[in-house]
Backbone of each chain as ProteinMPNN parsed JSONL, in Angstrom:
{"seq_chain_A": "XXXXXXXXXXXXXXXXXXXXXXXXXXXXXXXXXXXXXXXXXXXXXXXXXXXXXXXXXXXXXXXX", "coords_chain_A": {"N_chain_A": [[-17.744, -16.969, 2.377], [-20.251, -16.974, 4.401], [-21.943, -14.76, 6.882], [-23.094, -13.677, 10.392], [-22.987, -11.724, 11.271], [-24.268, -8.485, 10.293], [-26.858, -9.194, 12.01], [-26.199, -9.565, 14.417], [-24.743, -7.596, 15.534], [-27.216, -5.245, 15.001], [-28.891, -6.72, 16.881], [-27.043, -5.578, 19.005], [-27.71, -2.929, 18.603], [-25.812, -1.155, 17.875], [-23.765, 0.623, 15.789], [-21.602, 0.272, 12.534], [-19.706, 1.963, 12.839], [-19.74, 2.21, 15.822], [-19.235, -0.369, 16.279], [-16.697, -1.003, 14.88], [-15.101, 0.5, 16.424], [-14.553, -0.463, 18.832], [-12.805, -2.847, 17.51], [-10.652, -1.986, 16.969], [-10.876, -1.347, 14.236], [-11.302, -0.519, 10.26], [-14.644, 1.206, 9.466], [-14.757, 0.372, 6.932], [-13.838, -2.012, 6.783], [-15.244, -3.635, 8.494], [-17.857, -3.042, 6.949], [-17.288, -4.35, 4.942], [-16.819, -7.094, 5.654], [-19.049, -7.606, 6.823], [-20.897, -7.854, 4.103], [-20.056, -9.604, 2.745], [-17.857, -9.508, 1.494], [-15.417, -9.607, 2.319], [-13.265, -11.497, 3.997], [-12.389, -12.127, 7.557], [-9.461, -11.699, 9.223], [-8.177, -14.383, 10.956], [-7.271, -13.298, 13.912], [-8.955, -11.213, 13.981], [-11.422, -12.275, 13.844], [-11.474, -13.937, 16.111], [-11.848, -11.796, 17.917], [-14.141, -10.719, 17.4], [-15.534, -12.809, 18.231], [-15.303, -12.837, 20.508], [-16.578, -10.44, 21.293], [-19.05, -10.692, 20.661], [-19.715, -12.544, 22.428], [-19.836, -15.182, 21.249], [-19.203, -18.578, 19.293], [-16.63, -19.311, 17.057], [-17.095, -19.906, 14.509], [-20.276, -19.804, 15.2], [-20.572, -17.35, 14.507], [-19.417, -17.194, 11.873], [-19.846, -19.049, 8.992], [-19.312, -21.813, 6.624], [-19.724, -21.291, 2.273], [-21.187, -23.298, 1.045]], "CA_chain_A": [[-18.082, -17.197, 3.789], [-21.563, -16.081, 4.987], [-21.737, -14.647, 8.715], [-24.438, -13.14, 10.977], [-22.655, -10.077, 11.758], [-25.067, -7.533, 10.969], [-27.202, -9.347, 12.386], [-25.571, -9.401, 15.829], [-24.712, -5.843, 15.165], [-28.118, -4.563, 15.002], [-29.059, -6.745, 17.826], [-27.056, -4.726, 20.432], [-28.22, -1.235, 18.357], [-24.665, -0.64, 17.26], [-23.524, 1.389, 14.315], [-20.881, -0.485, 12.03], [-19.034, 2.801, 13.143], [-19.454, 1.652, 17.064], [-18.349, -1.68, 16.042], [-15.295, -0.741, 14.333], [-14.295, 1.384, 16.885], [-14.518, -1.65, 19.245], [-12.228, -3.5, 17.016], [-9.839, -0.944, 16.098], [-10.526, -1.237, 12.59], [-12.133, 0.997, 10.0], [-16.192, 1.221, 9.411], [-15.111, 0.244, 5.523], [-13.974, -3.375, 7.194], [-17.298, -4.255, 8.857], [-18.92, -3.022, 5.805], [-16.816, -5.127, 3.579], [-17.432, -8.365, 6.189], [-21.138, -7.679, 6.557], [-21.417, -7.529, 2.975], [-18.467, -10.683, 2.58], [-16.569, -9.2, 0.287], [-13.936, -9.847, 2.774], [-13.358, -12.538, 5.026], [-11.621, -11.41, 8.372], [-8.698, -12.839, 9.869], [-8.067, -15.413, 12.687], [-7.39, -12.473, 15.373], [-9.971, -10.331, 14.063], [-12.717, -13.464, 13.733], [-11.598, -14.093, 17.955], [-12.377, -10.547, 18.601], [-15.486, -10.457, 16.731], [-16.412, -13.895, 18.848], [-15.546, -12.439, 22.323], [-17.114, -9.523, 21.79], [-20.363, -11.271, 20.989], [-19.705, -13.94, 23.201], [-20.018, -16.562, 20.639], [-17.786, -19.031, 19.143], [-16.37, -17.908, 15.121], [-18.506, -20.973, 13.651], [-22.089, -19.323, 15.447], [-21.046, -16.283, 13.203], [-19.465, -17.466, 10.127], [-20.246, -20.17, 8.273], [-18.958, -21.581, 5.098], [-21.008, -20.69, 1.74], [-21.324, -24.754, 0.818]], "C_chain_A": [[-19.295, -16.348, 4.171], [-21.144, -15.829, 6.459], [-22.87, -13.641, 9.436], [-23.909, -12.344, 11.378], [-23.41, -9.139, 11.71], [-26.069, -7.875, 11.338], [-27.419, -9.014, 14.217], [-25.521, -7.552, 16.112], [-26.004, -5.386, 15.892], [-28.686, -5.122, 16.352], [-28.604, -5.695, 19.12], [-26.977, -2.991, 20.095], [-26.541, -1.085, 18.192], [-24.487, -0.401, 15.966], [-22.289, 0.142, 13.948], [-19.725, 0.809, 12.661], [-18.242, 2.509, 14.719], [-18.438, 0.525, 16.952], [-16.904, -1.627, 15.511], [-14.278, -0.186, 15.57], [-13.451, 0.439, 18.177], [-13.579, -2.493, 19.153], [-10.977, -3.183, 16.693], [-9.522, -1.245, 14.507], [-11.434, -0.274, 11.793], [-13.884, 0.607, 9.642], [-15.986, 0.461, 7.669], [-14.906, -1.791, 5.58], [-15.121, -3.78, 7.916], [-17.8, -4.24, 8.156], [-18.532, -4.395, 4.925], [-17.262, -6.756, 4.755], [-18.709, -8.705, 5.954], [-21.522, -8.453, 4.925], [-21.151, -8.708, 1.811], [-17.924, -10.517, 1.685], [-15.077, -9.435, 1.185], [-13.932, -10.204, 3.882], [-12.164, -12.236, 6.039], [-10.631, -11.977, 8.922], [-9.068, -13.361, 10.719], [-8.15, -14.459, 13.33], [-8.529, -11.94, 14.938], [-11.033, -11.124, 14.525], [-12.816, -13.335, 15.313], [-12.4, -12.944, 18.315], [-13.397, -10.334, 18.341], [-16.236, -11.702, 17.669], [-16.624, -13.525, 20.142], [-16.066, -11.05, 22.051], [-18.502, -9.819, 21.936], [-20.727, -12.479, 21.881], [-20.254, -15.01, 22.251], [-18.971, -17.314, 19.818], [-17.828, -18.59, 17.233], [-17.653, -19.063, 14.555], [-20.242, -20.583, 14.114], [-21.87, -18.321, 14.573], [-20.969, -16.251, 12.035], [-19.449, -18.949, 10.0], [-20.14, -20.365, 7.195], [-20.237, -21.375, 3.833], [-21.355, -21.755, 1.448], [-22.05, -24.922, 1.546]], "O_chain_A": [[-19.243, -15.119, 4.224], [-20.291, -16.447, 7.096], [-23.436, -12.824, 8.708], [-24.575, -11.952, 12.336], [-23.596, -8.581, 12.791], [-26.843, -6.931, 11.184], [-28.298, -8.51, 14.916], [-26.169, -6.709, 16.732], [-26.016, -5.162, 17.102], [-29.031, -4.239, 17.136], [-29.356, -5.166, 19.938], [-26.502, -2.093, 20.791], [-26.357, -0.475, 19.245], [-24.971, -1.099, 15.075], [-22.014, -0.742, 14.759], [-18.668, 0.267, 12.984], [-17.04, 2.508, 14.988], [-17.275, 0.458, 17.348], [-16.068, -2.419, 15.943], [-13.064, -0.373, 15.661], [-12.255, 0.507, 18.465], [-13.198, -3.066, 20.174], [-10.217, -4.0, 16.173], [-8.488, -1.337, 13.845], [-12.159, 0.568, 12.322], [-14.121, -0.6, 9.623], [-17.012, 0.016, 7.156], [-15.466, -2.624, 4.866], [-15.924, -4.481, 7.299], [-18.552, -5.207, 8.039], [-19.292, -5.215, 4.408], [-18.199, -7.426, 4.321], [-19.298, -9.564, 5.297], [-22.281, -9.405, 4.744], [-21.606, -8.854, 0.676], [-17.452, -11.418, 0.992], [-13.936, -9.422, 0.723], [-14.428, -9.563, 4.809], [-11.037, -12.091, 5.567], [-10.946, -13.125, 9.236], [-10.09, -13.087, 11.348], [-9.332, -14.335, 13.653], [-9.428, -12.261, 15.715], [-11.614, -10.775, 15.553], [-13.793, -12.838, 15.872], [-13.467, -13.04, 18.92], [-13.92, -9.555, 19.137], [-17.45, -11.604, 17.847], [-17.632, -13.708, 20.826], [-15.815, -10.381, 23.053], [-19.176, -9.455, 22.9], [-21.763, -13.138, 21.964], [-21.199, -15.69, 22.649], [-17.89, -16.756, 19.629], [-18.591, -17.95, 16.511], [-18.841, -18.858, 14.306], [-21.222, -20.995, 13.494], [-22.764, -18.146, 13.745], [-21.714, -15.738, 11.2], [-19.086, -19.799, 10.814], [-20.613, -19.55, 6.402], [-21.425, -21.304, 4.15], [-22.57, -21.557, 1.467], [-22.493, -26.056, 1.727]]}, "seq_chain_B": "XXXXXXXXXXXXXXXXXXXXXXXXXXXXXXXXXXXXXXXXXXXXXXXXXXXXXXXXXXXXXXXXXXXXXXXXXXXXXXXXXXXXXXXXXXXXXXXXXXXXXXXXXXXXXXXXXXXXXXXXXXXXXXXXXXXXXXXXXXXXXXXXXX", "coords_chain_B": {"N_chain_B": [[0.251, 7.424, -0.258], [0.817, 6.326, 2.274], [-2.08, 5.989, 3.041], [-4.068, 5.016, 5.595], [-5.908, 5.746, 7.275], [-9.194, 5.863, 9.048], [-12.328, 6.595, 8.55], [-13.211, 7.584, 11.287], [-11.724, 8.174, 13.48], [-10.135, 9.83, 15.992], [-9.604, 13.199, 16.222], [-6.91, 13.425, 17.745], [-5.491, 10.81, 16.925], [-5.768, 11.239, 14.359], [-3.533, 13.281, 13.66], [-1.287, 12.399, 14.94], [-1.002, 10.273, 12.816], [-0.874, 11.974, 10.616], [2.219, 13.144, 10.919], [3.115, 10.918, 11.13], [3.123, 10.046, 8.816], [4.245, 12.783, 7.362], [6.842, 12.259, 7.957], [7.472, 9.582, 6.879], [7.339, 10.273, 4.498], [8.812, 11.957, 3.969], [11.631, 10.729, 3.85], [11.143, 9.714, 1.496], [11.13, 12.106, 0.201], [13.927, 13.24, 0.964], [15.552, 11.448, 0.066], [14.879, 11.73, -2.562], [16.068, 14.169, -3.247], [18.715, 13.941, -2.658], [19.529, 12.044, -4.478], [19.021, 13.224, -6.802], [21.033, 15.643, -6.054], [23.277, 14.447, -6.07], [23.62, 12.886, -8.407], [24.093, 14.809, -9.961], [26.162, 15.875, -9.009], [28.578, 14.156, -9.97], [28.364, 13.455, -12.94], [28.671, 16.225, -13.185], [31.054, 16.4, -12.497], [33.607, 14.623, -13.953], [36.153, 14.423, -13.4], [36.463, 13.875, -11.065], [37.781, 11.056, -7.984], [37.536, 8.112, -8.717], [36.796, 5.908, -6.768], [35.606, 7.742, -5.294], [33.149, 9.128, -6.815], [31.955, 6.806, -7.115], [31.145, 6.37, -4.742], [29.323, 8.593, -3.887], [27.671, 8.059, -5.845], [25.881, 5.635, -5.169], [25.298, 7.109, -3.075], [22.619, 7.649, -2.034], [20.916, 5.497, -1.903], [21.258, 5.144, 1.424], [18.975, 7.046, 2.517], [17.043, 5.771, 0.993], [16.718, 3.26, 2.567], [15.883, 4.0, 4.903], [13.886, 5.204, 4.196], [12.35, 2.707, 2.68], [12.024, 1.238, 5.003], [10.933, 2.26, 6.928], [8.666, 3.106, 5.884], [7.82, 0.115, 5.564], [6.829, -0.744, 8.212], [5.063, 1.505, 8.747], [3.319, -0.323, 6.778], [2.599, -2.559, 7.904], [1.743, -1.418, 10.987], [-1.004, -0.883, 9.242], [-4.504, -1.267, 9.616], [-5.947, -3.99, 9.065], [-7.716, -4.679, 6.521], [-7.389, -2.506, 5.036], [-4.519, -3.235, 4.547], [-4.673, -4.977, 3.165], [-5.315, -3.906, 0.817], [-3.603, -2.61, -0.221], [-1.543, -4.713, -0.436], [-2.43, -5.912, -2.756], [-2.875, -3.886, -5.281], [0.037, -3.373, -4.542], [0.75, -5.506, -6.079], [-1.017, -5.597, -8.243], [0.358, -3.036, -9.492], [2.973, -4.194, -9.563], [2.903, -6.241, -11.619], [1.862, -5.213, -13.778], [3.874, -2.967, -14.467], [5.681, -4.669, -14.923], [4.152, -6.626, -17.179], [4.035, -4.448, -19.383], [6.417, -3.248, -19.469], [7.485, -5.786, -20.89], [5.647, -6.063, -22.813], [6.73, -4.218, -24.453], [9.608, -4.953, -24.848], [9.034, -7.155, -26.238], [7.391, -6.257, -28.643], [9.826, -4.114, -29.496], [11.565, -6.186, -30.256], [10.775, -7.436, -32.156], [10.855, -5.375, -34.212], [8.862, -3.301, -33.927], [9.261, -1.128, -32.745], [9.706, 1.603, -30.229], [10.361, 4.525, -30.381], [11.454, 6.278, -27.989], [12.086, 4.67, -26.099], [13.906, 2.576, -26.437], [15.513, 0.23, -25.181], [13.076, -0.938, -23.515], [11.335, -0.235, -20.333], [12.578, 2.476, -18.954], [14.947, 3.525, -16.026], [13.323, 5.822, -14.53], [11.087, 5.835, -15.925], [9.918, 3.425, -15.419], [9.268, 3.688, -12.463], [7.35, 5.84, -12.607], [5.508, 4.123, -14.531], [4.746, 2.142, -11.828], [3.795, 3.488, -10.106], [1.453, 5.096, -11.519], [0.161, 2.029, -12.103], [-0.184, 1.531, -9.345], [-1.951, 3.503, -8.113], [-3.818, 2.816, -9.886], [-4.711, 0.48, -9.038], [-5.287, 0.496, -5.87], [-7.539, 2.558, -5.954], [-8.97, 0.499, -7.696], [-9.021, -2.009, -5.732], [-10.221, -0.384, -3.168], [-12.667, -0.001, -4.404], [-13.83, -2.379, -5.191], [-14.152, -3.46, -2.082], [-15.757, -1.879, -1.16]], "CA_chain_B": [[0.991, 5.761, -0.037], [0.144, 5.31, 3.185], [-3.088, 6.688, 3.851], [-4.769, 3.886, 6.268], [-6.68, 6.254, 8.298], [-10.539, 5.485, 8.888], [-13.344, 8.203, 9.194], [-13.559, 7.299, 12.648], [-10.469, 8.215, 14.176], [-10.117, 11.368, 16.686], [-8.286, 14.321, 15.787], [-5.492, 13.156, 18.142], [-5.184, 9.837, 15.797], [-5.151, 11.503, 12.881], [-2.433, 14.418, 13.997], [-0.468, 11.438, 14.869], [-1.21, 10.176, 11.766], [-0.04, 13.021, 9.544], [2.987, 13.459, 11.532], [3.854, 9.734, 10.743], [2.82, 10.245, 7.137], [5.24, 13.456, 6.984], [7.78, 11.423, 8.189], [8.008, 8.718, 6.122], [7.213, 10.286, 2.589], [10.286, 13.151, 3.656], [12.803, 10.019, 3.836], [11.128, 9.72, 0.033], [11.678, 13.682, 0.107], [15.571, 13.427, 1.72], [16.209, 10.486, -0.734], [14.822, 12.218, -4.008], [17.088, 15.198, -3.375], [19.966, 13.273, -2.432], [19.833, 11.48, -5.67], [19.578, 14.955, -7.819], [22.291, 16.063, -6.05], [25.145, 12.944, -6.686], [23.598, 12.925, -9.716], [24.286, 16.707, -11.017], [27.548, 16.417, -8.46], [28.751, 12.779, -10.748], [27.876, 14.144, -13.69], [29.578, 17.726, -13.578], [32.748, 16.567, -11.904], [34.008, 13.494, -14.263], [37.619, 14.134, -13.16], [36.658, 12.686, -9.886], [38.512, 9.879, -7.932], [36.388, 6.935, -9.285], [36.142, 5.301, -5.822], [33.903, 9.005, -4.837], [31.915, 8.609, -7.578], [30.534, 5.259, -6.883], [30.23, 6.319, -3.417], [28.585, 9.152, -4.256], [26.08, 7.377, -7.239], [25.264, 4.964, -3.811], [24.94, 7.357, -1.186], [21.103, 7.794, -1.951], [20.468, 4.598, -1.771], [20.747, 5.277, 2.341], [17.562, 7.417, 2.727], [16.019, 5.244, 0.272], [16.473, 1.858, 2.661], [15.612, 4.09, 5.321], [12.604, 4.958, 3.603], [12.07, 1.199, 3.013], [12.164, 0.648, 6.593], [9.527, 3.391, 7.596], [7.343, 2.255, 4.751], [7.513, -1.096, 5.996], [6.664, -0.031, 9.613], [3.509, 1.491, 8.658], [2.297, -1.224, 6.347], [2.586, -3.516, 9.437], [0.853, -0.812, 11.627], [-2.731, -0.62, 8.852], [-5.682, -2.254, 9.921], [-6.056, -5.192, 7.862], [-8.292, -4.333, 5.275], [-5.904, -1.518, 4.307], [-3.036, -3.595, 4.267], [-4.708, -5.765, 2.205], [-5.838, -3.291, -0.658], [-2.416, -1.906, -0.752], [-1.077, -5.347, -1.075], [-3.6, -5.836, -3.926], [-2.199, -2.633, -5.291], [1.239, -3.313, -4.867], [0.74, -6.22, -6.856], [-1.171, -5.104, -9.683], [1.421, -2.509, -9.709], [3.731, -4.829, -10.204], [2.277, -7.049, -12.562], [1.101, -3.95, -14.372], [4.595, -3.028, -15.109], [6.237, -6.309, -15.845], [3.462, -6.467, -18.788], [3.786, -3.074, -20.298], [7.872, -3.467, -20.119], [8.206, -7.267, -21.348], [5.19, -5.824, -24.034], [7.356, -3.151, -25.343], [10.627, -5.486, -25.715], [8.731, -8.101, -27.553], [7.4, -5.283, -29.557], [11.446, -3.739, -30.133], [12.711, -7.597, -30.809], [10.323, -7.624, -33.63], [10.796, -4.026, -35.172], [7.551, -2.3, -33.813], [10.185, -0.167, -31.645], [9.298, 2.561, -29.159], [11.922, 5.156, -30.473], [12.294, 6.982, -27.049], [12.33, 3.556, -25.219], [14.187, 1.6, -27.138], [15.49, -0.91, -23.81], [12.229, -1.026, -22.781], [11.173, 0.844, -20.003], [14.222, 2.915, -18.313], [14.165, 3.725, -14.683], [12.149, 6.849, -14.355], [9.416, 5.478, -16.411], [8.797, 1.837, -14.593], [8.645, 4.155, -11.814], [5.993, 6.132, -13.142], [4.019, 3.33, -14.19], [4.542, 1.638, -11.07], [2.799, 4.834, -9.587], [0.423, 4.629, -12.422], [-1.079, 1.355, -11.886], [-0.569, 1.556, -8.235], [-3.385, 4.246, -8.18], [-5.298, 2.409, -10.291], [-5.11, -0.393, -7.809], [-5.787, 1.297, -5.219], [-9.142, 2.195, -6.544], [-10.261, -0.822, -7.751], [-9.52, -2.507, -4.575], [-11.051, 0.309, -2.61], [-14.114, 0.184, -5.284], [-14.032, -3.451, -4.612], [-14.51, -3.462, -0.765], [-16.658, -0.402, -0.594]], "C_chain_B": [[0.378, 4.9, 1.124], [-1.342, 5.883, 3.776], [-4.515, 5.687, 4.335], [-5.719, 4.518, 7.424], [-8.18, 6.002, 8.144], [-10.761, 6.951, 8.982], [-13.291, 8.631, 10.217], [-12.708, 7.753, 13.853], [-11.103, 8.967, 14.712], [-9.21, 11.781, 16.352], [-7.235, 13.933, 16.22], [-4.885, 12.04, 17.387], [-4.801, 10.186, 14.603], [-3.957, 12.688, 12.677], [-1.233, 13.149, 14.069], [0.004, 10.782, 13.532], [-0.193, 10.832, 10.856], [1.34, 13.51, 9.981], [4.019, 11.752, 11.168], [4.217, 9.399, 9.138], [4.091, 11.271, 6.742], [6.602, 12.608, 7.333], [8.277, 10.372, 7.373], [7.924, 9.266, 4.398], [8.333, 11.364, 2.915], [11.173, 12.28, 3.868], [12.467, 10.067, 2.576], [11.835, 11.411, -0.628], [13.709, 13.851, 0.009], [16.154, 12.403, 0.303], [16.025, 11.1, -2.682], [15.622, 13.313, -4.283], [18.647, 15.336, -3.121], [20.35, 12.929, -4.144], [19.859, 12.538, -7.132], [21.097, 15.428, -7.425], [23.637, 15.176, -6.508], [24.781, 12.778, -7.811], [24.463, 14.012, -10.575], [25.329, 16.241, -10.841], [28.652, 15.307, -9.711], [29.161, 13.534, -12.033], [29.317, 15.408, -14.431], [30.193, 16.891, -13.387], [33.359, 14.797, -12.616], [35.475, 13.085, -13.943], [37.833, 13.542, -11.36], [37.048, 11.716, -9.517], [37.25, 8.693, -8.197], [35.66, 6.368, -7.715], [34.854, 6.628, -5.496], [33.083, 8.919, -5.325], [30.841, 8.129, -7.314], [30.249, 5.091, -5.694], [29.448, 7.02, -3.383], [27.098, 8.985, -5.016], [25.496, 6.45, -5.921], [25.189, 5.418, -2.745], [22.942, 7.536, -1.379], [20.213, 6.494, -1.216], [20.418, 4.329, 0.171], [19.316, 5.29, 2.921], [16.921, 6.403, 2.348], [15.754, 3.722, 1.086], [15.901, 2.427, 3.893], [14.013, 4.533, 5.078], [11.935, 3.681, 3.487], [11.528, 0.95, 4.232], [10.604, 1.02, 6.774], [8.228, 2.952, 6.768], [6.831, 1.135, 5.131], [6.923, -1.706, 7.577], [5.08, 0.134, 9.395], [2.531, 0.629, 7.672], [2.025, -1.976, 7.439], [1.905, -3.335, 10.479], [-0.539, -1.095, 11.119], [-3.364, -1.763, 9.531], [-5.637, -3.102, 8.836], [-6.7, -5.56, 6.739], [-7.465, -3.419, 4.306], [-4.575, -2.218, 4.19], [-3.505, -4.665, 3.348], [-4.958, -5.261, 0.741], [-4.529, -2.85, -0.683], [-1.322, -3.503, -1.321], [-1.189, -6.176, -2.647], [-2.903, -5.133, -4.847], [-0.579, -2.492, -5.569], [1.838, -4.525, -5.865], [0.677, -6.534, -8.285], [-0.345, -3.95, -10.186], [2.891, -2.535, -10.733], [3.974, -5.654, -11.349], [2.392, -6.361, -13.378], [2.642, -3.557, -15.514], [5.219, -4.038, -15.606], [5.587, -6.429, -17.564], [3.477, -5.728, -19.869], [5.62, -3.261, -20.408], [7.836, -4.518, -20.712], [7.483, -6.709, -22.77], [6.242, -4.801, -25.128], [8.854, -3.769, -25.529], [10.377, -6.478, -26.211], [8.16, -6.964, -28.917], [8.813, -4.68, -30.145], [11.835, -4.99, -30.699], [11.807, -7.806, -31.84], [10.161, -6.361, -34.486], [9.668, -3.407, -34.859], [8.378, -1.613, -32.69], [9.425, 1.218, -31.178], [10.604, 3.692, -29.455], [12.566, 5.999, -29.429], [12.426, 5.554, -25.918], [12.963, 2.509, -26.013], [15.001, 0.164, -26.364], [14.311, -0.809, -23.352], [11.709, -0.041, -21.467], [12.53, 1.105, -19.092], [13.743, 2.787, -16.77], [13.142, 4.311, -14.41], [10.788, 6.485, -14.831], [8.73, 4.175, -15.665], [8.487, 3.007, -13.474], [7.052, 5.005, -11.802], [5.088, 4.933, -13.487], [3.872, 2.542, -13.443], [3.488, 2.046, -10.277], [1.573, 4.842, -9.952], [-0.562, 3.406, -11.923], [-1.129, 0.979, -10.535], [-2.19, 2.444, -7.547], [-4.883, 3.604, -8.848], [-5.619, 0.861, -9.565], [-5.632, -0.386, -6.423], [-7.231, 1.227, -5.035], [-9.565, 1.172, -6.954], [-10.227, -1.34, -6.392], [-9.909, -2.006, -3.587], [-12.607, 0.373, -3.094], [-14.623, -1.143, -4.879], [-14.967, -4.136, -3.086], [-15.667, -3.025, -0.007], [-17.703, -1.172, 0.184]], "O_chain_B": [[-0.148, 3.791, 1.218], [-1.512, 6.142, 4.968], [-5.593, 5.594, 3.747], [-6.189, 3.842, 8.339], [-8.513, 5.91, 6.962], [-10.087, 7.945, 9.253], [-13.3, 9.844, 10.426], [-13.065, 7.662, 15.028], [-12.291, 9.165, 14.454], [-8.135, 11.221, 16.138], [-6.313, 13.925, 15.405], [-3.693, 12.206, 17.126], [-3.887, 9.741, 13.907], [-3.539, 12.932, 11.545], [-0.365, 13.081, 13.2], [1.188, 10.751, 13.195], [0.905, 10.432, 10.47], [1.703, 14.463, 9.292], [5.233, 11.612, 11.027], [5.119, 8.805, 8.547], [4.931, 10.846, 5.95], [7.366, 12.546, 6.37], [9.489, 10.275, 7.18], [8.373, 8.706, 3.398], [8.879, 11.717, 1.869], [12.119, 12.951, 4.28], [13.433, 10.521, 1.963], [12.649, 11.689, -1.508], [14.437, 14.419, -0.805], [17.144, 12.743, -0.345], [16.77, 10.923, -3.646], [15.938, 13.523, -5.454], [19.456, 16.253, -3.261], [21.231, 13.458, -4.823], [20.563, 12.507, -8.142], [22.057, 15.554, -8.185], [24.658, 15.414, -7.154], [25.71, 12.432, -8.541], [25.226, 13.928, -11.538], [25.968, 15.951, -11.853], [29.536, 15.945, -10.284], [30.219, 14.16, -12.103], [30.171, 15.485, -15.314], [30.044, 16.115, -14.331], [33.507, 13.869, -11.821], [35.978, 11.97, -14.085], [38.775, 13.068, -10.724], [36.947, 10.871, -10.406], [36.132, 8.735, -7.685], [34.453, 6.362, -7.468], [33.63, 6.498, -5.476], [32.036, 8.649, -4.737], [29.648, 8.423, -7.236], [29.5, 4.219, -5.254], [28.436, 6.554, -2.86], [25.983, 9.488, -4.872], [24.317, 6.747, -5.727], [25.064, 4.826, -1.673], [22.261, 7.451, -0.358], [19.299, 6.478, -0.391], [19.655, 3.428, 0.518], [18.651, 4.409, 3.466], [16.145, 5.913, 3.168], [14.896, 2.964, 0.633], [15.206, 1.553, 4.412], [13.099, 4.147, 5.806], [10.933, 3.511, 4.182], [10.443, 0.376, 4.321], [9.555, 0.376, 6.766], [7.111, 2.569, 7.115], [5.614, 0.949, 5.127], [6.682, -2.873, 7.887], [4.166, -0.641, 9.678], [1.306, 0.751, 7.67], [0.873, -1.864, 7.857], [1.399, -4.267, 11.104], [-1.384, -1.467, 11.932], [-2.9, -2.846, 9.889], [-5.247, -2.749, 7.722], [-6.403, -6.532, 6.045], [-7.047, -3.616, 3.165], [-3.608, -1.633, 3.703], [-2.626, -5.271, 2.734], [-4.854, -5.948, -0.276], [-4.39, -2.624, -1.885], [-0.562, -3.473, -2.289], [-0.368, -6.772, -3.345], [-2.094, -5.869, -5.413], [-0.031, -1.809, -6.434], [2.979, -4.567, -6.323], [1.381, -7.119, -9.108], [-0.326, -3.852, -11.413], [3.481, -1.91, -11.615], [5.049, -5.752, -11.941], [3.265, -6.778, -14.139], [2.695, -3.708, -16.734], [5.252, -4.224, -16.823], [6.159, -6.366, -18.653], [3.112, -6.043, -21.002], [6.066, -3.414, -21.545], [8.51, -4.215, -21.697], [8.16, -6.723, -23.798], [6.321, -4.83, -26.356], [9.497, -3.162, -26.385], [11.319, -7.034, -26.776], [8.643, -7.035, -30.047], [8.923, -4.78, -31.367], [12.504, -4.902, -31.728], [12.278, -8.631, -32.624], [9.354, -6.354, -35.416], [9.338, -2.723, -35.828], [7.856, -1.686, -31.578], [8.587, 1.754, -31.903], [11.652, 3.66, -28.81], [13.708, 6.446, -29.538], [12.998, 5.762, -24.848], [12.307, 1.48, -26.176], [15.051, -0.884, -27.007], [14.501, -0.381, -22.213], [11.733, 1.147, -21.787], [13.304, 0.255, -18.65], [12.726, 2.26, -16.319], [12.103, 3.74, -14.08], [9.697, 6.736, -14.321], [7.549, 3.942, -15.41], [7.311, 3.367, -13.533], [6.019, 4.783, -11.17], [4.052, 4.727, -12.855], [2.95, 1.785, -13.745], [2.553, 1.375, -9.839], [0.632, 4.673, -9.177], [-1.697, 3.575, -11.478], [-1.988, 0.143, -10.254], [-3.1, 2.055, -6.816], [-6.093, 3.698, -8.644], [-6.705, 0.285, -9.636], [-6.36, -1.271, -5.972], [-7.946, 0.443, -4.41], [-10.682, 0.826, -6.567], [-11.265, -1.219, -5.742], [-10.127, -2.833, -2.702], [-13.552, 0.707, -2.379], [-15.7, -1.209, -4.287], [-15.932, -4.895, -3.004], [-16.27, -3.368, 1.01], [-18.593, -0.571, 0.786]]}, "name": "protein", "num_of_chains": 2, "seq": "XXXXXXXXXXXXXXXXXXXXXXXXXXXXXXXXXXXXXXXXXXXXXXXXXXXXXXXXXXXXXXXXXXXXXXXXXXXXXXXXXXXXXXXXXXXXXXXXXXXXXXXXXXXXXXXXXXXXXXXXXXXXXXXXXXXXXXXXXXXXXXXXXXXXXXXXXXXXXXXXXXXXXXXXXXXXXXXXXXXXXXXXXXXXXXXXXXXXXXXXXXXXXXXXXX"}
């Protein structure tokens, strides 16, 4: 699964540290998303959409 | 076992933390010294009424479901990356031993015998290499993620 996360990220100047903290998860899960070694759940994906205000398909996208 | 804490936390998270951590590895604590003791007590005293015994040889097994419990508590609590490398982990664990016992009684059922294991592995030892390749699961799927 590709996804524009640190993309978004860096847009609003946030650390993966900020972002985590955001999420309540740890800085080694953002890394591992960013990076897609590991594809995030359903709740997490929501929370990752409302925080950027966008829907999960503007951030991830399959790798096909 | 359970150590799901990020970098990120605040001291008050991670006090919490280690306070939840002592907690559940001293039901492993309460339960490993339970089971020395009905052991030794078993043991020495064979003129015991049989029913004590075998209540005795199963009183450990208390702590140990209450341990269960608590264990099962804070997997449920990790963030979801951590609950996924430990399930990783508890897998290859498992796997891990299955292979190394089933290897060593196809090895005994054809005469390449293990002369201090000769059932395969006993208790104490799957435990150990449950331990064993739990660590080394662990790490890979922490090396994995990084």
């Amino acid at each position: 699964m590709k996804n524009q996360l640190r993309e978004l990220r860096t847009l609003q100047s946030w650390s993966q540290n900020d972002l985590a903290t955001q999420l309540g998860v740890s800085r080694q899960t953002i890394n591992a998303i960013e990076t897609g070694k590991y594809d995030p759940s359903l709740p997490l994906a929501f929370k990752l959409a409302g925080l950027f205000e966008k829907r999960i398909e503007e951030i991830f996208t399959p790798e096909s | 076992m359970n150590d799901n804490i990020s970098n990120n936390e605040p001291a008050e998270t991670r006090g919490a933390h280690f306070k939840k951590t002592i907690k559940t590895n001293g039901w492993l604590f309460v339960t490993t010294v339970t089971f020395l003791i009905t052991l030794y007590s078993v043991r020495e005293n064979q003129g015991w009424d049989s029913r004590l015994r075998v209540a005795l040889t199963l009183l450990p097994a208390l702590p140990g479901l209450i341990y269960l419990r608590t264990l099962w508590g804070t997997f449920k609590e990790m963030e979801e990356l951590q609950r996924r490398i430990q399930l990783e982990a508890w897998a290859f664990a498992l796997g891990g031993t299955v292979v190394v016992s089933t290897g060593m009684n196809v090895l005994n059922a054809n005469g390449i015998g293990f002369e201090d294991y000769p059932h395969g592995l006993e208790m104490g030892a799957a435990y150990i290499s449950v331990f064993f390749f739990w660590c080394l699961g662990v790490a890979q799927a922490t090396a994995r993620y990084q």
